[in-house]
C-alpha positions in Angstrom: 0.0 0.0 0.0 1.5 3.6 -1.1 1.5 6.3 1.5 -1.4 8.9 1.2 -1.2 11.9 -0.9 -4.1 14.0 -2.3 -5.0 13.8 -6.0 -3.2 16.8 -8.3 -6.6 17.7 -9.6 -7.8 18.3 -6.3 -5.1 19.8 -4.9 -5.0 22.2 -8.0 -8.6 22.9 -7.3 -8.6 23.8 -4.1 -6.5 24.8 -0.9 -5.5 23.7 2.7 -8.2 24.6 5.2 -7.1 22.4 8.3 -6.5 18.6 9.3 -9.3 16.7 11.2 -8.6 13.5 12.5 -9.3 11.3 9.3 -9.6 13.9 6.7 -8.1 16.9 5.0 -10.4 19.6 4.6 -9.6 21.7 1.7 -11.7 24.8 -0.3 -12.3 24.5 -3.4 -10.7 27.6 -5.4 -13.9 28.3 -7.3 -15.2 31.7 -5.4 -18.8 31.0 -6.7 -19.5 29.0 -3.9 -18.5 28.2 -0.4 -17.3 24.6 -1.0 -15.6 21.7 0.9 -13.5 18.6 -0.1 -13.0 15.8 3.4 -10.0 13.7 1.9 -9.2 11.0 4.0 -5.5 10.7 4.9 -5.0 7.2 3.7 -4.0 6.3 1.0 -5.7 3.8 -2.2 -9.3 4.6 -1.2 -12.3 5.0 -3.8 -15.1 4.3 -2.1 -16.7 5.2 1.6 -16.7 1.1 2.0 -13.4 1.3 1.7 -12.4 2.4 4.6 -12.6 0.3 8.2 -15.8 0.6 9.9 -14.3 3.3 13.0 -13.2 5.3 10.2 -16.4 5.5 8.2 -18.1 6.4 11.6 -15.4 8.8 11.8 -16.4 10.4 8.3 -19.4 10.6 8.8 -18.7 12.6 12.3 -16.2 14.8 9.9 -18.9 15.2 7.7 -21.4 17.0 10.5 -18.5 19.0 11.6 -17.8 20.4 7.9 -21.5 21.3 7.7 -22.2 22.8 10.8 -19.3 25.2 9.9 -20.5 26.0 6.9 -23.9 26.5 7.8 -22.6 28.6 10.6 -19.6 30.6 8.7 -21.7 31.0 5.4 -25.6 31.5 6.6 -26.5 29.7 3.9 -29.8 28.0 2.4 -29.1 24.7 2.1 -26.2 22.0 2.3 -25.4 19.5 -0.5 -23.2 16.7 0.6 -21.8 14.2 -2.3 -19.2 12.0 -2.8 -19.1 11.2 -5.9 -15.7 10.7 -7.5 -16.7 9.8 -10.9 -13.5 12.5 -12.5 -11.3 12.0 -9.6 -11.5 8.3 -8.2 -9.9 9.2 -5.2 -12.3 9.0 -1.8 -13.0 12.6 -1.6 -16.2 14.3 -0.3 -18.1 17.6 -1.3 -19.6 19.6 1.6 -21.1 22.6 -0.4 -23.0 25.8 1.0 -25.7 26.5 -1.3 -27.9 29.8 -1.6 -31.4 30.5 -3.6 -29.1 33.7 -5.0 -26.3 31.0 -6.3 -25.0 30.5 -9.8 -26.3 27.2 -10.4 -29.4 27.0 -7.7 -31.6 25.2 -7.8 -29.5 22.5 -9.7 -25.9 20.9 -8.9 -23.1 23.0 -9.0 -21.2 20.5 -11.2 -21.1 21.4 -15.0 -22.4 25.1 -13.7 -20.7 27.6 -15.5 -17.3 28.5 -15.7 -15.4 28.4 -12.5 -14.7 32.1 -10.8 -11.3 32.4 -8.5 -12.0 33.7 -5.3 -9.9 36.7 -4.8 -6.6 35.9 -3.2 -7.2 37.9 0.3 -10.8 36.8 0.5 -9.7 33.6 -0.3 -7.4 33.6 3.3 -10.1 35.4 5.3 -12.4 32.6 4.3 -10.1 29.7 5.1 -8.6 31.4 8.2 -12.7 31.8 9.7 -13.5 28.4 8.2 -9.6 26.7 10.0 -10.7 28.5 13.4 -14.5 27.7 13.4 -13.1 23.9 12.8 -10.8 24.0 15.7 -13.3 25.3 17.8 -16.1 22.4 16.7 -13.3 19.3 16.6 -12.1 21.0 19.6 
């Protein structure tokens, strides 16, 4: 088994929030939406299944943690949560803060448009809120 790292399509779509327990959290770079990736740390997984049963419990705990941060850091409308990894086969999954006002509501935000970067000094605001929200709900 080869040691984790995360996929170069997701790490060139997104950046470094903070580490939970099992998973990276990263955001995705498109500023059109406040959007999540949890990448478990280990390495040759595709599907939730794949992991031991502790650590899908765990997910799914990372999971509630990534929303209720959203929800709270973005006041938003709804969450959509998806893991779905048909481009990128590694286990990632999509924690995304959706609003009424969004680009692509009420549909998925997949195929929606063109993608928007966030500019760079909002971009660390965000992640800074998001990393300190996260340390205060894994706490």
């Amino acid at each position: 088994m080869s040691s984790f790292q995360t996929d170069p399509r997701l790490a060139g779509d997104s950046v470094p929030v903070c580490d939970l327990a099992l998973c990276t959290v990263r955001l995705m770079r498109d500023g059109r939406f406040d959007w999540l990736l949890l990448v478990p740390r280990q390495a040759d997984l595709v599907e939730i299944v794949d992991l031991g049963e502790s650590d899908q419990l765990l997910l799914m705990q990372e999971i509630a943690i990534a929303s209720r941060v959203l929800k709270a850091e973005t006041d938003c409308d709804k969450l959509n949560v998806g893991a779905l990894g048909n481009i990128v086969s590694q286990l990632h999954v999509h924690v995304i803060a959706r609003r009424k006002d969004d680009p692509a509501w009420p549909g998925p935000v997949w195929g929606a448009g063109q993608a928007v970067a966030r500019p760079e000094a909002e971009r660390e605001k965000l992640v800074s809120r998001l990393a300190a929200a996260f340390a205060r709900e894994s706490g």
